[in-house]
C-alpha positions in Angstrom: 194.8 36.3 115.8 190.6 35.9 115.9 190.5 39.2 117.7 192.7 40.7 114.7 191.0 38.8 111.9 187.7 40.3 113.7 188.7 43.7 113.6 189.8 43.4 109.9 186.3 42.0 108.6 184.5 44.7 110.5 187.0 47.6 108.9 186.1 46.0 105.8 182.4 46.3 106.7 181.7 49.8 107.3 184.5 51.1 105.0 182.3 49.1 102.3 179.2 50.5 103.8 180.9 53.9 103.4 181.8 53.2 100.0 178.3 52.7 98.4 177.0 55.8 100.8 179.0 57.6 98.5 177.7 56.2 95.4 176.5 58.8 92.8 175.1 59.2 89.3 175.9 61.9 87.4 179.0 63.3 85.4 180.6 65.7 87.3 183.7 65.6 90.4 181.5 63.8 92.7 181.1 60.4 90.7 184.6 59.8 91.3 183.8 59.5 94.8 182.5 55.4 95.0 185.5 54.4 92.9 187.8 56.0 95.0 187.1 55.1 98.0 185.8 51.3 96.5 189.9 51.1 95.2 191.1 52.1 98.0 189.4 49.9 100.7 190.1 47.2 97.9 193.7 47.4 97.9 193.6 47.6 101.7 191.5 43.9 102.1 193.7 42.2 99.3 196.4 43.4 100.8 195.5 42.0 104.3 194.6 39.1 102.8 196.5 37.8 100.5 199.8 39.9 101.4 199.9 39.5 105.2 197.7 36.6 106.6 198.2 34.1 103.3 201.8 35.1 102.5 203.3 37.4 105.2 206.4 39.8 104.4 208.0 42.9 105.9 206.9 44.3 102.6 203.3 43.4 103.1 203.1 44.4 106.7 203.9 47.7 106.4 202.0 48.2 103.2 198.4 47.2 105.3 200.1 49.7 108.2 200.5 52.3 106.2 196.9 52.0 104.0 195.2 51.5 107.4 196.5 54.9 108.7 195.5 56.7 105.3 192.0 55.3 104.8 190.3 57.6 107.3 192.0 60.3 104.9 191.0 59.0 101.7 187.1 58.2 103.0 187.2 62.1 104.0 188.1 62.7 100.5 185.7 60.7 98.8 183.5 61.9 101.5 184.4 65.6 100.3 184.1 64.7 96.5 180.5 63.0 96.6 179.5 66.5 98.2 181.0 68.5 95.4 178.7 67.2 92.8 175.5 69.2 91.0 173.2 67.2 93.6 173.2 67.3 96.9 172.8 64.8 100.1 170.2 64.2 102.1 170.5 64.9 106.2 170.0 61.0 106.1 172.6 60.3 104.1 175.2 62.3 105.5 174.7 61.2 108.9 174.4 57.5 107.5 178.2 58.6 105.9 179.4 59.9 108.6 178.5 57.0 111.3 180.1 54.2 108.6 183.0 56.8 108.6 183.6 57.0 112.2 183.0 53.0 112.6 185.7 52.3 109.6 188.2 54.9 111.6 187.7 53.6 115.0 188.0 49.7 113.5 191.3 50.8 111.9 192.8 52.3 114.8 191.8 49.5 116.9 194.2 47.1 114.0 196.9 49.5 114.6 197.1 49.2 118.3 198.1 45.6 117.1 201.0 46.4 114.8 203.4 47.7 117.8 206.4 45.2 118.1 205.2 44.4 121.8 201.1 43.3 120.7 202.1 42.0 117.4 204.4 38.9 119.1 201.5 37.8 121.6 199.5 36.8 119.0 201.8 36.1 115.8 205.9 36.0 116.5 206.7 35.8 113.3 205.6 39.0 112.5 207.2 40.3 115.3 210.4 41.2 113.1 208.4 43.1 110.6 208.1 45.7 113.6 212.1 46.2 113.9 214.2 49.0 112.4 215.5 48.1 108.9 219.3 48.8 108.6 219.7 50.9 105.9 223.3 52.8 103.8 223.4 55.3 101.6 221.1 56.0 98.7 218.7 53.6 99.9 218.7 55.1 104.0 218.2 58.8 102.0 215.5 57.9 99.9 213.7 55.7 103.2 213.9 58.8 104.9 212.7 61.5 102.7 209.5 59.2 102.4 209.3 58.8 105.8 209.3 62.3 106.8 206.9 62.8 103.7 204.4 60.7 104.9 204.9 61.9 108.7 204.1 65.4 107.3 200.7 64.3 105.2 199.6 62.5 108.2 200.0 65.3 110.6 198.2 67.7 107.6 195.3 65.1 107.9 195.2 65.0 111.6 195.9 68.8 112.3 192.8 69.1 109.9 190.4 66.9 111.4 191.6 68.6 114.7 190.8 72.1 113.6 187.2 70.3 112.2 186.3 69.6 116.1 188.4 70.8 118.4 190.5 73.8 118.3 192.0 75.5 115.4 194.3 78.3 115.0 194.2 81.4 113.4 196.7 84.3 112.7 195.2 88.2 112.9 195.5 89.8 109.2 194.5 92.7 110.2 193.9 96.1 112.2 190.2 95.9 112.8 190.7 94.5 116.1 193.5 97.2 117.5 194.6 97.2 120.6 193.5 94.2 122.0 194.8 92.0 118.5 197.9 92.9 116.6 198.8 92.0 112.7 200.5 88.2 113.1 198.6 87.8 116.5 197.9 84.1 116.7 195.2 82.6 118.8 193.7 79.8 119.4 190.1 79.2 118.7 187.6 77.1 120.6 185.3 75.4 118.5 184.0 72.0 120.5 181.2 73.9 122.0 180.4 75.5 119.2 178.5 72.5 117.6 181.5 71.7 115.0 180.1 70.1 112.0 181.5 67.4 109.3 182.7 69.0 106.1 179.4 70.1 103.8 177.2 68.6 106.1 174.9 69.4 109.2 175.9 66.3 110.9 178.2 66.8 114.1 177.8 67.9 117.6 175.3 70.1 119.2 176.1 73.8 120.3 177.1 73.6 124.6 178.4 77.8 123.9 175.6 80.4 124.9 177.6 83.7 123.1 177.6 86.9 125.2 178.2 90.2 124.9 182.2 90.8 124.7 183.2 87.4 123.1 185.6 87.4 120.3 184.3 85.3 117.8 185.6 83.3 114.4 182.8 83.2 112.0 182.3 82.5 108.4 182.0 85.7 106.3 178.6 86.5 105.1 179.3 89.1 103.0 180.4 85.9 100.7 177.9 83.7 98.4 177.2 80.4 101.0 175.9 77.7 98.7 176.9 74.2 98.6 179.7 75.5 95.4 181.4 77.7 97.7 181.5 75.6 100.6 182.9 73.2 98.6 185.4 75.4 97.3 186.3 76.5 100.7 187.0 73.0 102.6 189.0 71.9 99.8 191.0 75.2 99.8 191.7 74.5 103.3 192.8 71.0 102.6 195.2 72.4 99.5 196.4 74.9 102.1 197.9 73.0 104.7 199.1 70.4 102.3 201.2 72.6 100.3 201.8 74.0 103.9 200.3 77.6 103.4 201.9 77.9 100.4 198.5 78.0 97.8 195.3 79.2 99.2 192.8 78.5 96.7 190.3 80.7 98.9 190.0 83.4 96.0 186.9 85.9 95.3 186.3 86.6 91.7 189.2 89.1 91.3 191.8 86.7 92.6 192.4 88.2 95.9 192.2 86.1 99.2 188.8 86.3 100.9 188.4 87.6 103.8 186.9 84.4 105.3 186.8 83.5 108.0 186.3 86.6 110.2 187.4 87.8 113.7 185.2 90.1 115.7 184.1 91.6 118.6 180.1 90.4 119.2 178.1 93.2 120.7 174.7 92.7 119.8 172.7 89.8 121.1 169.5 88.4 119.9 166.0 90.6 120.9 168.1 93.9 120.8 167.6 96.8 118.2 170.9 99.0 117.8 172.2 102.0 116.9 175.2 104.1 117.0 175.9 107.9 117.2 179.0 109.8 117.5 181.0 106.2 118.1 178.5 104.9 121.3 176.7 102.2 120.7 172.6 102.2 121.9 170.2 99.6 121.9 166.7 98.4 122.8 164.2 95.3 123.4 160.8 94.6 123.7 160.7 94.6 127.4 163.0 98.2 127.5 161.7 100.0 124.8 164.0 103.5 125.4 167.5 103.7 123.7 170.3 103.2 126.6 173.6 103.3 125.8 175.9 99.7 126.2 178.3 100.6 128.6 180.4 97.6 127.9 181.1 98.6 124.6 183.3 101.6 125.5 185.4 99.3 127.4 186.5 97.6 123.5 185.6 100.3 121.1 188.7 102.4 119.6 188.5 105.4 118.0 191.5 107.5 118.8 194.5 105.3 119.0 196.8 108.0 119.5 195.6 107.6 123.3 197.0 104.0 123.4 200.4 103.1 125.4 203.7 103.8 123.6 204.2 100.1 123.3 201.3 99.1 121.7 201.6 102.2 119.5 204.9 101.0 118.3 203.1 97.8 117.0 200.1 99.7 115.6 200.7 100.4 111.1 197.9 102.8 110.5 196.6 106.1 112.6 193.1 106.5 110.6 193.0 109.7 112.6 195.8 111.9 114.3 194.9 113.8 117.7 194.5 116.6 116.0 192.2 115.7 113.7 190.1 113.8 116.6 189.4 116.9 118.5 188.2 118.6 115.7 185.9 115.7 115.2 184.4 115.7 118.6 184.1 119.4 118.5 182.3 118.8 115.1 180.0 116.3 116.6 179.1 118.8 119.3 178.4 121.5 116.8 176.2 119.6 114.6 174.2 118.4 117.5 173.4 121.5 118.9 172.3 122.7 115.3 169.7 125.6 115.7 167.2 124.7 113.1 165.1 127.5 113.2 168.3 130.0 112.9 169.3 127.6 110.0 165.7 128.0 108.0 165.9 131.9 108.1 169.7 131.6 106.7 168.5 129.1 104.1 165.6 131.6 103.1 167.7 134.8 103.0 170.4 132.4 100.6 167.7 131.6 98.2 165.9 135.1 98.2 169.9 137.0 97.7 170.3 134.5 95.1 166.6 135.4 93.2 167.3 139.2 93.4 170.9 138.6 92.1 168.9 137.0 88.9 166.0 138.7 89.4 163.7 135.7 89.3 160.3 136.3 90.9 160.8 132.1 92.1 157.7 131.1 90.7 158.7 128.9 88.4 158.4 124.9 89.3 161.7 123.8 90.0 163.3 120.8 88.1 164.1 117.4 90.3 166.3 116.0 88.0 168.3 120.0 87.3 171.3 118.4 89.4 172.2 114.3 88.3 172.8 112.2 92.0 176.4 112.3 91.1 176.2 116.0 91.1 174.3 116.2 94.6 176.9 114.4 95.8 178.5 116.6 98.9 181.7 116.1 97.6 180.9 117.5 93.8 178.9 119.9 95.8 181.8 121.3 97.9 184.3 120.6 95.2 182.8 122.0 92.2 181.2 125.1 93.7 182.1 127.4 90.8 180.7 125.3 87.9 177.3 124.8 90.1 177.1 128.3 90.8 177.8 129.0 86.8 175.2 126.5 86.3 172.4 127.5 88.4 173.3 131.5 87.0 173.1 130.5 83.3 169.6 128.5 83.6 167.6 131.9 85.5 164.4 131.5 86.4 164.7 127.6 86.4 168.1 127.6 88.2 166.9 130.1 90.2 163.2 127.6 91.1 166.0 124.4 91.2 168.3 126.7 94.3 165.5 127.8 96.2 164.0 124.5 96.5 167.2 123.1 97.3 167.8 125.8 100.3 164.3 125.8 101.8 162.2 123.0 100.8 163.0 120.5 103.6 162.1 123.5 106.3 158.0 122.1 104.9 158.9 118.7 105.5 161.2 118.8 108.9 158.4 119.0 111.4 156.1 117.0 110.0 158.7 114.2 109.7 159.7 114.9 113.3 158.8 112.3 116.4 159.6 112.5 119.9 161.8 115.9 119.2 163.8 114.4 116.8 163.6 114.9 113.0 163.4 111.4 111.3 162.7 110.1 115.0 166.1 108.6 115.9 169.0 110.0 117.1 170.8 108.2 113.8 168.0 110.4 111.2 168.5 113.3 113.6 172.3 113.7 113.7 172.0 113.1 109.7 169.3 115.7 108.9 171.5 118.8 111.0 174.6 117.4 108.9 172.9 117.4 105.3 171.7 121.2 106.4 175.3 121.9 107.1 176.7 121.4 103.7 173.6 123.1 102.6 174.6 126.2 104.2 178.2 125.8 103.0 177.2 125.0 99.6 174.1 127.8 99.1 176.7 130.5 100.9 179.4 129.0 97.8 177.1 129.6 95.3 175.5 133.0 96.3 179.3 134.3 96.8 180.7 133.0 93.7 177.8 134.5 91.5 177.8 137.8 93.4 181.7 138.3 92.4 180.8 136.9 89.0 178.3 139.9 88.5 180.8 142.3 89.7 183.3 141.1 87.5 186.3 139.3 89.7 188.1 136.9 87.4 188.0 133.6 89.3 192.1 133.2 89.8 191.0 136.6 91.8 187.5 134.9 93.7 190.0 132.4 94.7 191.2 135.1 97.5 188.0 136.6 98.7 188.1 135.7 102.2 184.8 134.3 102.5 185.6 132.2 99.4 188.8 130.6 101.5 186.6 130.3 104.9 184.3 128.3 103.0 186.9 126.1 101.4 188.2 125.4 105.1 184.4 124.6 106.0 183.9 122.6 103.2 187.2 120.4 104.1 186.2 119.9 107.6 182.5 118.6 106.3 183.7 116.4 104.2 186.3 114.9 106.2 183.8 114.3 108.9 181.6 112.7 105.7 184.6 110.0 105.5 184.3 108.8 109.1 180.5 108.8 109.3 179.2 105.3 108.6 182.7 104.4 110.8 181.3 106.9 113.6 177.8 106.3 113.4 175.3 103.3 112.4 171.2 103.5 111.6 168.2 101.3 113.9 168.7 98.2 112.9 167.0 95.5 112.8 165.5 98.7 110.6 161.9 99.4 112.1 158.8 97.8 110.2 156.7 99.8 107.8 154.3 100.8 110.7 157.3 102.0 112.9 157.3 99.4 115.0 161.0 98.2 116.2 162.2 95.2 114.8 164.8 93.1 117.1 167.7 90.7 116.4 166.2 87.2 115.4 167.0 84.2 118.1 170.2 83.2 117.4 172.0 85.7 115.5 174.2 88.0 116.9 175.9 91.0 115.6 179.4 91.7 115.5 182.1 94.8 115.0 185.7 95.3 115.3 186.7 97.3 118.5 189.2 99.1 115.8 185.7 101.3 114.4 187.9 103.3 111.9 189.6 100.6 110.7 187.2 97.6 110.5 184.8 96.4 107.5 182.3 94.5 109.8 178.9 93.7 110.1 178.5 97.3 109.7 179.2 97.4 105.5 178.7 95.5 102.6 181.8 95.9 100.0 180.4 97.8 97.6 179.3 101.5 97.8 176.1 103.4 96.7 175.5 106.7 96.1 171.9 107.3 98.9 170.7 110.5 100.4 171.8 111.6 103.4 168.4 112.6 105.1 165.4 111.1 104.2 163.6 114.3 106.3 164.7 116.6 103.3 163.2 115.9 99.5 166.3 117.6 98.2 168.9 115.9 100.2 172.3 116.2 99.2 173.8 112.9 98.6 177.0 110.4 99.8 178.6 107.3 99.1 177.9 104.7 101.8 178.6 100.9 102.0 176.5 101.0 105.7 174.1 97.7 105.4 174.3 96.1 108.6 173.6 92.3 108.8 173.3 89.5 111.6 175.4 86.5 111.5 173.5 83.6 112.6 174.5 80.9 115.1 175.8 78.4 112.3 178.2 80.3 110.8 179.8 81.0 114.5 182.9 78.8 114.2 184.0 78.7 117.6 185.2 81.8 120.3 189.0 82.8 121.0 190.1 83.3 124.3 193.9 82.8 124.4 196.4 84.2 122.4 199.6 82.2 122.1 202.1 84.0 119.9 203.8 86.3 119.8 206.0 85.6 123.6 205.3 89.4 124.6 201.9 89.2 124.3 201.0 85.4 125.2 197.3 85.5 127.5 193.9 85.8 127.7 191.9 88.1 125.5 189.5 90.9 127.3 
């Protein structure tokens, strides 16, 4: 009974020690943190004391049972609620927390060993009968066992969460961006014990043992999401609303009410000290001590581009095609004519454009052409390809300063190519290269558009009848193809980054973060994009650039965010193993 009483006094000692850790002054959710867990550990010691060792019952007994096993739970809460206030905790004060937390737990488990009928008659007989099954009929047995499978299931909510805190935690695929070696409903099982787990809102927990590689599939926190202390509150007691409404309300909302995509699964290809880039889907990188771009030859072991390759099986399971065969050759053939772009070839067909066009209006070109003639919107290549005929009947009604306005557009950037050219390429990376030949594509489709539709326009030709010129209809067909390459070109292809310094020189990866994609590349929003899009110019080699809409901003994800790594899948019975 000593050893009992002893155990008790302790609990009641750190659990009040955890109770004025929690103390707080202010008027917002976290000031009902002391109270709570105060009222609760005070219930608890009356109830010991003057309920079972003053004036013992079967009532009493399993009343201190049961508020033993739920004050680890309700110190978590009030743990949870002091860190949801205006003001934040001190490193100090969290650990101090966290220790007193740990203590009260371990004490109250250590009572509990002592509740079993076998331990509880060595020491006190009597309340050895307390420990048997109550015979029970009717109403009474149905309404004892709805609250006892209630209170199994809360329990097991708690436990399963403080699990997932430090140990393992599991996780269900919502999406495609991982195709083929992670399905929709794939559920795995994530590591996180070496991945220096950490108490709710705090920085206190265990150290990192996990040295991340190239190739691990990683379950990180979403940075394209806000990380103060609001949201993290917001998110840990989403997760503790989830499971105890058993995945029924997921408070884990962005402002628009949809589910965040938080946390994330993804592939992590980029280690720290590496610059990277990406053309025509390979991924290239660079450090200090290799400073030449060399492909990563393990990344086209996970990266996907045409799934129409895949085995019939996993096709079965695969919702969305981004890209049919079909449409992949024509891409790759594409990507092979841009890159073998004559330049030269394509400044003489840019002048002869222009000059046709200033004959056709008979504009000498010396006026100073406008910047601001065409709107950004209106460079866009898509309102440049789409709305040829009201650009052409633009530039023909303004003359001489239409006229100035086309043949800067055509021929301008031919000044600035080579002296924005370094080591044979035009912008100095393969990225800027592949870019520049592609914004002097559209160029020639759209100055070739414009020349032709005001040349039938002088002679005449209604436009339902320009509509079936034949180079009118070759240059729709052209005009499709570019920009449907356009729509898979920040999906294709990513820019230097760490983006080089103002000087040119590289910039690396910091130590410590990592970079991360999904091996599905036409189907993933990764570390690649932000979520919103901007209209930008597609070469910065050419002043008169035609524009597109982009959401490319890469970003790192540092080490702390890293949640743990997932190696196993579990579910579903086909596909049960270990990841690739």
């Amino acid at each position: 009974m000593n050893i009992l009483k002893t155990l008790f006094l302790l609990d009641a000692i750190f659990a009040s020690l955890f109770s004025f850790s929690n103390i707080y002054f202010g008027l917002d959710a976290a000031a009902f943190a002391f109270p709570l867990a105060l009222a609760f550990n005070a219930a608890l010691f009356c109830a010991t004391y003057f309920g079972l060792f003053k004036n013992a019952s079967r009532l009493n007994f399993n009343a201190v049972k049961k508020l033993l096993q739920y004050q680890p739970f309700a110190h978590l809460i009030a743990f949870i609620l002091r860190r949801s206030g205006e003001r934040g905790t001190s490193f100090a004060l969290d650990a101090a927390s966290v220790l007193f937390w740990l203590l009260s737990f371990a004490a109250s488990l250590a009572i509990l060993r002592f509740f079993s009928e076998r331990r509880v008659r060595k020491f006190n007989p009597s309340w050895a009968e307390f420990c048997k099954a109550q015979k029970r009929k009717g109403a009474a047995w149905l309404c004892f066992e709805a609250l006892d499978w209630a209170d199994a299931l809360v329990q097991a909510v708690f436990m399963v969460l403080l699990f997932q805190i430090f140990f393992f935690q599991f996780y269900k695929i919502p999406s495609e961006s991982m195709v083929s070696e992670l399905l929709i409903r794939d559920r795995l099982m994530v590591s996180k014990i070496t991945s220096g787990p950490k108490f709710p809102l705090t920085k206190v927990g265990l150290p990192a043992f996990k040295k991340y590689k190239r190739g691990d599939i990683v379950v990180f926190r979403n940075p394209h999401y806000s990380s103060g202390r609001k949201e993290e509150v917001k998110s840990v007691v989403s997760e503790l609303v989830y499971m105890l409404t058993f995945t029924t309300v997921n408070l884990n909302v962005d402002a628009n009410g949809q589910v965040k995509a938080d946390p994330l699964v993804k592939r992590l290809v980029g280690v720290p000290g590496e610059q990277l880039m990406m053309l025509n889907g390979v991924l290239y990188s660079r450090t200090k001590d290799s400073p030449n771009w060399a492909p990563v030859k393990e990344d086209a072991k996970w990266a996907n581009y045409n799934l129409n390759e895949k085995p019939a099986q996993i096709k079965r399971m695969i919702q969305e095609f981004p890209i049919d065969q079909e449409g992949y050759e024509e891409m790759l053939a594409f990507e092979k004519e841009r890159d073998s772009l004559d330049v030269a070839a394509c400044a003489l067909e840019c002048k002869k454009i222009a000059d046709g066009f200033g004959r056709l209006v008979g504009s000498g070109g010396t006026q100073e052409a406008r910047t601001d003639f065409l709107s950004e919107s209106e460079l866009c290549e898509f309102n440049l390809l789409r709305e040829n005929y009201t650009l052409a009947t633009k530039i023909l009604s303004a003359k001489e300063a239409g006229a100035a306005w086309f043949k800067a557009f055509m021929t301008d950037w031919i000044a600035q190519a080579d002296k924005k050219m370094s080591g044979g390429l035009y912008g100095g990376d393969l990225y800027s290269d592949s870019n520049f030949r592609l914004n002097l594509m559209i160029k020639l489709c759209v100055g070739n558009f414009v020349l032709k539709n005001c040349e039938l326009m002088n002679a005449g030709v209604s436009y339902s009848e320009m509509a079936k010129d034949p180079k009118i209809q070759g240059l729709w067909l052209r005009a499709q193809l570019l920009h449907s390459y356009i729509n898979f070109l920040d999906r294709r292809n990513m820019p230097v980054f760490p983006a080089n310094a103002a000087d040119g020189s590289p910039a690396y990866i910091p130590q410590d973060c990592y970079f991360m994609m999904g091996d599905n590349r036409f189907n993933s929003l990764d570390m690649r994009h932000s979520y919103e899009e901007r209209l930008v110019p597609l070469s910065a080699v050419d002043p008169y650039s035609v524009y597109y809409y982009t959401n490319m901003e890469p970003q790192w994800v540092s080490a702390d965010r890293i949640l743990g790594t997932t190696e196993f899948r579990f579910w579903p019975k086909g596909r049960i193993g270990f990841l690739r």
